[in-house]
C-alpha positions in Angstrom: -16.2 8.2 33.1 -16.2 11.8 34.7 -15.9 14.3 31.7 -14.9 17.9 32.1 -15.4 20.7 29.9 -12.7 21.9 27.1 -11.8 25.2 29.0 -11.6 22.7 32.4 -8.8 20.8 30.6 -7.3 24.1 29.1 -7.2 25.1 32.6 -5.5 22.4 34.2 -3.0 22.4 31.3 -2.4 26.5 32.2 -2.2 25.5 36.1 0.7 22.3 35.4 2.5 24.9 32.6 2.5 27.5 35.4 3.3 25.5 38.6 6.1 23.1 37.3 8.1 25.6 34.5 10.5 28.0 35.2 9.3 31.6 34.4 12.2 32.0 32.0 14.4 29.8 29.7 16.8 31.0 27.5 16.5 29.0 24.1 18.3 28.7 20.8 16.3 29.0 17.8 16.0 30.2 14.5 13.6 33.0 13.7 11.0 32.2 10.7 7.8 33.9 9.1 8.8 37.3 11.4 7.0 39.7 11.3 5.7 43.4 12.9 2.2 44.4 13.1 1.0 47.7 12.7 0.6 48.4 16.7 4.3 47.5 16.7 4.2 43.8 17.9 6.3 41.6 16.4 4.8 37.6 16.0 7.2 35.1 14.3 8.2 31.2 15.1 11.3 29.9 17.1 12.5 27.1 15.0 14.8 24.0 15.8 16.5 22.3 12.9 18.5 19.6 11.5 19.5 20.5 7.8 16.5 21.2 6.4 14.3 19.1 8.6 12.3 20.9 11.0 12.7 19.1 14.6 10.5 21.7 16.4 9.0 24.9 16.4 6.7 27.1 18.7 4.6 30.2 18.3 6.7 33.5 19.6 5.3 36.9 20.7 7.7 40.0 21.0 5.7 42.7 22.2 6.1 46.4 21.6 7.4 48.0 24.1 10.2 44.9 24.6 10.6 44.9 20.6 11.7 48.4 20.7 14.4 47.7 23.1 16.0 44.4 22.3 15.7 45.5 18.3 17.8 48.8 19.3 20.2 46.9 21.5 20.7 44.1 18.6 21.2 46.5 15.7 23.7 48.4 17.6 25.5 45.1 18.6 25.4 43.1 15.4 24.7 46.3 12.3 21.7 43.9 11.1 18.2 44.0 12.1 16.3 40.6 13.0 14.8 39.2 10.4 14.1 35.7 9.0 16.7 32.9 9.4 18.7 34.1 11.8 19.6 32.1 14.6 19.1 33.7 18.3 19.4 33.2 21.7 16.3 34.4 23.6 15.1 34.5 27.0 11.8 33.6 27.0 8.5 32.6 29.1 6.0 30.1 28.8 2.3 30.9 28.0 -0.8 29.1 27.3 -4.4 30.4 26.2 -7.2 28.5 26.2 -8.0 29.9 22.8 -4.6 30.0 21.0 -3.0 27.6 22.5 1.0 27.1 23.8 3.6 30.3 22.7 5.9 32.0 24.3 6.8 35.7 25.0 10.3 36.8 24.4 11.5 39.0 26.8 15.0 39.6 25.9 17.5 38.6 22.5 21.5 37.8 22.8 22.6 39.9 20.6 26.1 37.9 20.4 24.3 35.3 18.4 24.4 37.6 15.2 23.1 36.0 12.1 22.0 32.9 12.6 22.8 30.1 10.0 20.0 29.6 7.3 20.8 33.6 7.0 24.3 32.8 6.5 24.2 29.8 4.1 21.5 31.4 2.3 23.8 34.5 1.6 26.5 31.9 1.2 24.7 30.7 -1.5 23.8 34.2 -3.2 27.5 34.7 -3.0 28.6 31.6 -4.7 25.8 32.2 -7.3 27.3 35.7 -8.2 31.1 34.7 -8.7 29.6 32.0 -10.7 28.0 34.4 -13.2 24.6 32.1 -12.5 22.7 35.7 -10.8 21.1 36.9 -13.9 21.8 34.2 -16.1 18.6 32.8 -17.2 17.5 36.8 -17.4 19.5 36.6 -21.2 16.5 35.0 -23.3 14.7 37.9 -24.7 10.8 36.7 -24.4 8.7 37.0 -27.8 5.8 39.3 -27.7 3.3 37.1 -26.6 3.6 33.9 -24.6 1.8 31.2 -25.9 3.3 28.0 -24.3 4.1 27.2 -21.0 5.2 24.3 -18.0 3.8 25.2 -15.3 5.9 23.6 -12.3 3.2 22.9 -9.1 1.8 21.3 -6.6 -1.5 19.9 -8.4 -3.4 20.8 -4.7 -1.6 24.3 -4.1 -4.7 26.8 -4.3 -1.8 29.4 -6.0 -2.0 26.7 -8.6 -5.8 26.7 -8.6 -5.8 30.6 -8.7 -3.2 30.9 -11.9 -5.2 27.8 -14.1 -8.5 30.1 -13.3 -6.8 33.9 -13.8 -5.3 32.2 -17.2 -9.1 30.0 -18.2 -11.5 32.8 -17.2 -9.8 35.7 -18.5 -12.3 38.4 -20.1 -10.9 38.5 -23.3 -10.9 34.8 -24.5 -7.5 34.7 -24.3 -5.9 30.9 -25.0 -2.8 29.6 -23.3 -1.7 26.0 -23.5 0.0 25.0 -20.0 0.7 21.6 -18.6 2.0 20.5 -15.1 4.5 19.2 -14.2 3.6 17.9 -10.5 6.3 18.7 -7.9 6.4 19.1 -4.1 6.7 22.5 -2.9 8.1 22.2 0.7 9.8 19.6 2.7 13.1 17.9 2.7 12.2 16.9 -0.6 11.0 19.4 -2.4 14.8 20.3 -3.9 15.0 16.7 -5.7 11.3 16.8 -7.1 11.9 20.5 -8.3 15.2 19.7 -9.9 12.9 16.4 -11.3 10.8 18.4 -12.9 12.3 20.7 -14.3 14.2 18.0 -16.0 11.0 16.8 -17.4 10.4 20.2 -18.9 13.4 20.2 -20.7 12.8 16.9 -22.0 9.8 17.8 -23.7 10.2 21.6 -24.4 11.1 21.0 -28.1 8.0 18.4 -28.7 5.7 21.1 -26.9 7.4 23.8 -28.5 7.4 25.8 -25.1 7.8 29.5 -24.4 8.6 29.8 -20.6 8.4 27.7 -17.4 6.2 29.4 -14.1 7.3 28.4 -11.3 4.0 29.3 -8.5 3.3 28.0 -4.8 0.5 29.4 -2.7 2.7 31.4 -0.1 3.1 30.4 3.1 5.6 30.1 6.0 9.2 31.8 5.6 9.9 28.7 6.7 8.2 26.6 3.6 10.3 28.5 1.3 13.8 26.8 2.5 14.1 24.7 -0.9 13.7 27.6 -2.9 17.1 28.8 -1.3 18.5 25.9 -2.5 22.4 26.1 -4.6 21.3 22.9 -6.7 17.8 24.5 -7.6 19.0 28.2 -8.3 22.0 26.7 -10.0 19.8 24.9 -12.6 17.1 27.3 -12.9 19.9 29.7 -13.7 21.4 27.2 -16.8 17.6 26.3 -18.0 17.4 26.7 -21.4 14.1 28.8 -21.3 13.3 31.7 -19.4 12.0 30.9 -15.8 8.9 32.9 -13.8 8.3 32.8 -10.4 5.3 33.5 -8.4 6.0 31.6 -5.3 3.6 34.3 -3.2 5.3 35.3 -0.2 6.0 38.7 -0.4 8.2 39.9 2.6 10.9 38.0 1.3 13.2 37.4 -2.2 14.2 34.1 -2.5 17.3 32.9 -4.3 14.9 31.1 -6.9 13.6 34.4 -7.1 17.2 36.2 -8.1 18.2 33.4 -10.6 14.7 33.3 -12.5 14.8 35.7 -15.3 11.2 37.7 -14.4 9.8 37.6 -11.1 6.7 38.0 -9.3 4.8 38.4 -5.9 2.2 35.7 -6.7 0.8 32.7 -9.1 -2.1 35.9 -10.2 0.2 37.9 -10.6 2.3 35.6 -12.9 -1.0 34.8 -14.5 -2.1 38.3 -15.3 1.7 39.2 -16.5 1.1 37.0 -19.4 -2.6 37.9 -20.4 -0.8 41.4 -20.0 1.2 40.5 -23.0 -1.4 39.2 -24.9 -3.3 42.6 -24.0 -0.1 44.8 -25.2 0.2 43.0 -28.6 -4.0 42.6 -29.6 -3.8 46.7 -28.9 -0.9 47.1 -31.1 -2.2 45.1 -33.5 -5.5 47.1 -33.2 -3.9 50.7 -33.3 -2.1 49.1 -36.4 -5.5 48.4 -38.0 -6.8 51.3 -37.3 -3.8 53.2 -39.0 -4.0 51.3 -42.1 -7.9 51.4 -42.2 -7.7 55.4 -41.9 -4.4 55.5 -44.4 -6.1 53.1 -46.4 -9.6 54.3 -47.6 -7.7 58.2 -47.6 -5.4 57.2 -50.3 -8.3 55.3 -52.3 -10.4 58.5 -52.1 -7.6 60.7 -53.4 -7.1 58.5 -56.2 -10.8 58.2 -56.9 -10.7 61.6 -57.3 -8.0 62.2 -59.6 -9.0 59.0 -61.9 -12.0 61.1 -62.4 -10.4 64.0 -63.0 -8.5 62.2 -65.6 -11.3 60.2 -67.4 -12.8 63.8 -67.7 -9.7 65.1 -69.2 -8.8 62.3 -71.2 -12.6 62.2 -72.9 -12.1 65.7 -73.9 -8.9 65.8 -75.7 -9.3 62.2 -77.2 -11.7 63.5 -79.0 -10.0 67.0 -80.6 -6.9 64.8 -80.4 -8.8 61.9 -83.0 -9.9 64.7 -85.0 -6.7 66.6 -85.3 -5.1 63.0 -86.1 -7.5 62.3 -88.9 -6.9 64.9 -91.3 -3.0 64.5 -90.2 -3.5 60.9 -91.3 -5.1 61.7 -94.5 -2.3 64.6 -95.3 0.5 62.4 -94.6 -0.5 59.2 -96.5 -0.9 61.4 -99.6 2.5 63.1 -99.1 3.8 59.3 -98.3 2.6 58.2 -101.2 4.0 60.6 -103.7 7.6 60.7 -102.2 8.3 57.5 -101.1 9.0 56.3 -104.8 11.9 58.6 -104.8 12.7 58.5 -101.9 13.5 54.4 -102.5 15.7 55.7 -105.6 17.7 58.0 -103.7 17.9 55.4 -100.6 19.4 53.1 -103.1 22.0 55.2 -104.1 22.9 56.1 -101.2 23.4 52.4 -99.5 25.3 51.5 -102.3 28.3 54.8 -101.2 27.1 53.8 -97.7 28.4 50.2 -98.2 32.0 51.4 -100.0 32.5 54.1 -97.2 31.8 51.6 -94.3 34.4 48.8 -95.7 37.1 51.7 -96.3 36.6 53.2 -92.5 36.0 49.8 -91.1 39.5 48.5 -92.2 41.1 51.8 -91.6 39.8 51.2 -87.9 40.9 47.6 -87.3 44.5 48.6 -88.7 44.5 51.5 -86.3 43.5 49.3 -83.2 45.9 46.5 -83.7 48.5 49.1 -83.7 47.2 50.3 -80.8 47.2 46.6 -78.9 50.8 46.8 -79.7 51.8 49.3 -78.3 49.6 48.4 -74.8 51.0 45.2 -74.6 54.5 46.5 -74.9 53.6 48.9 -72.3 52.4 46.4 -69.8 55.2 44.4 -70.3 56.9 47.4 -69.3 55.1 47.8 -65.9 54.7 43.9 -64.9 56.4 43.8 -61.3 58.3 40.5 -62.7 60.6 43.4 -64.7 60.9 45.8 -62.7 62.5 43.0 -60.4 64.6 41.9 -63.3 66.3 45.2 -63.4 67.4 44.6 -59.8 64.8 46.3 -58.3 63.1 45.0 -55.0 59.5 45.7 -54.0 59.1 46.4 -49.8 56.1 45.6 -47.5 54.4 45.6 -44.0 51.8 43.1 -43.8 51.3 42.3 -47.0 50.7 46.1 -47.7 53.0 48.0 -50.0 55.5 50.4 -47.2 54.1 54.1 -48.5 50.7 52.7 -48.3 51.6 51.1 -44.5 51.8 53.0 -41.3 55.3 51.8 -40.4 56.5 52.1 -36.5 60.0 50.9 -35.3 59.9 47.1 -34.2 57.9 46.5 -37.3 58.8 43.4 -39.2 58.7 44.6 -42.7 59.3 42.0 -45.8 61.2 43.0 -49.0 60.7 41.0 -52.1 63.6 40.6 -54.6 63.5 38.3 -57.8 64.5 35.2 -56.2 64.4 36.3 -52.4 62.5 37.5 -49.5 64.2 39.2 -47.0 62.7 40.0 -43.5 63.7 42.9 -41.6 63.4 44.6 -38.5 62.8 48.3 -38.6 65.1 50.6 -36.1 64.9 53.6 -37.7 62.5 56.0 -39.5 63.5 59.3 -41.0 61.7 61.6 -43.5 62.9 62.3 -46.6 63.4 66.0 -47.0 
């Protein structure tokens, strides 16, 4: 065995790379995680793929000064900017660093290749979504004031997961929310079925767990991770869930349709995390300021009526007693005058019940005779005035929807209704004139 030295192999690997390539190829690929710099470099990956499978993918560098021009030159071509998921046609060169390894450095973009076509079936999808009415559908549930209860769909190993379980545990203020988790994988040709899986799970159980809200968190990562989440069949059912949906799948350069369907959305799992302690924060100060309120209202109104139940017992003690006195002597007076009249007064009360009694029998049959005459002559009046009569006479009673026609806003075209003693006539009106 002759062994050489890491940077010896890196070498011979620069040395074949740079002998047997050309030193340009022009390649098809799909733009992901792209990106600018602050010193104006652009770094993103050139992606092959089948469906959603990845086949291959390489490390791309667009310098400045080259990013400047081919961004102008596309813009103008195409009206669009590059950006993720758009498919190109570059002309590129080969490079290999000892330290970073194999990438290559665009030199030029084919602007003719416009949007490429995750960009397109992505939008395709938003498109769908909206003439579907399925955009801001799961945005309808109001949320209560503090959220208690939640599914929490994951990847058990995600660290975003690990972050929102310790933001929620380790809060400062003690606060207590139940979650559970409902596994799922978060990227890869399968991670469409398992999300749709588990959200299926939560809806089996939300009633028995008597859940609030479903978060839906990831840890970030490559544009390129987040092609499920773009998915028609996820947003869709997200969209008809019957609880409101949060995401906080932490990639912030880029809205995902998961993102536009859920009903509140966020940059990360914290972020999620801290949202709902936020509510719990809102309501405990409410609650607090309410307190406070009463507390001050409170022992103010119990010191005012201190006050004036003092007052009063002062009063009170004051003129009980002049008033007992008074009454005393009033007592005395009284009883004496009582006694001396009331013996007469029983004679004369006597006397007087006895003309009382013969009056009342003489005015109460007077009365009766008056008020049976009086019946009479109602009843024969009402007789008088019952519709049934009138109609007897030949008279016929008219009406518009089962209103009577002056009470009726009547228009020509009108189907009006008149009602004779043994008919009902419908009619057409064709004509309307005022009486003068």
């Amino acid at each position: 065995m002759n062994p050489i030295s890491v940077s010896q192999l890196t070498e011979q690997i620069r040395v074949v790379l740079e002998t047997e390539l050309e030193p340009v190829y022009w390649v098809v690929g799909e733009l992901a995680d792209f990106r600018q710099v602050p010193q104006g470099h652009v770094y993103f990956e050139l992606v092959e793929k089948e469906g959603n499978q990845v086949l291959a993918k390489i490390r791309a560098n667009l310098w400045q000064f080259t990013y400047r021009s081919v961004s102008s030159k596309f813009e103008s071509v195409t009206g669009t900017s590059l950006k993720n998921g758009m498919k190109v046609l570059a002309q590129v060169a080969v490079n290999y660093h000892p330290v970073y390894g194999l990438s290559i450095n665009v030199k030029d973009i084919d602007p003719s290749y416009s949007l490429g076509e995750r960009a397109r079936i992505r939008q395709e999808t938003i498109d769908r979504l909206t003439q579907e009415g399925l955009i801001r559908l799961n945005g309808r549930f109001e949320l209560p004031k503090v959220i208690q209860k939640i599914a929490v769909i994951s990847s058990a190993t995600a660290a975003g997961y690990g972050d929102f379980v310790n933001q929620l545990e380790n809060n400062s203020y003690g606060y207590k929310i139940y979650h559970k988790l409902f596994p799922s994988l978060m990227q890869g040709n399968e991670a469409v079925n398992s999300l749709i899986s588990a959200l299926e799970k939560v809806e089996k159980e939300q009633e028995l767990l008597n859940l609030d809200a479903v978060i839906l968190i990831r840890g970030g990562g490559a544009q390129l991770d987040l092609d499920c989440f773009d998915d028609y069949r996820l947003a869709a059912k997200m969209a008809n869930f019957p609880l409101p949906i949060f995401t906080g799948i932490g990639h912030e350069r880029d809205e995902t349709v998961a993102d536009l369907v859920a009903h509140t959305r966020l940059k990360t799992p914290t972020a999620v995390a801290e949202f709902l302690l936020s509510g719990f924060r809102e309501f405990e100060e409410t609650i607090g300021l309410t307190l406070q309120r009463l507390d001050r209202a409170t022992r103010s109104k119990l010191k005012e009526e201190g006050n004036k139940i003092h007052q009063y017992a002062l009063k009170a003690r004051f003129l009980g007693g002049n008033r007992i006195s008074m009454e005393k002597e009033k007592a005395k007076t009284l009883a004496n005058r009582i006694i001396s009249s009331s013996r007469n007064l029983i004679k004369m009360e006597d006397i007087a019940l006895d003309n009382f009694e013969k009056g009342l029998k003489k005015a109460a049959h007077t009365f009766l005779k008056k008020q049976e005459e009086k019946i009479s002559n109602q009843e024969s009046l009402i007789r008088q005035l019952n519709p049934q009569t009138i109609l007897e006479r030949g008279y016929t009673r008219t009406e518009l929807e089962g209103k009577p026609i002056h009470l009726a806003k009547v228009k020509v075209g009108d189907a009006i209704q008149t009602i004779s003693k043994y008919q009902k006539l419908t009619s057409t009106v064709t004509e309307i004139k005022e009486n003068e």
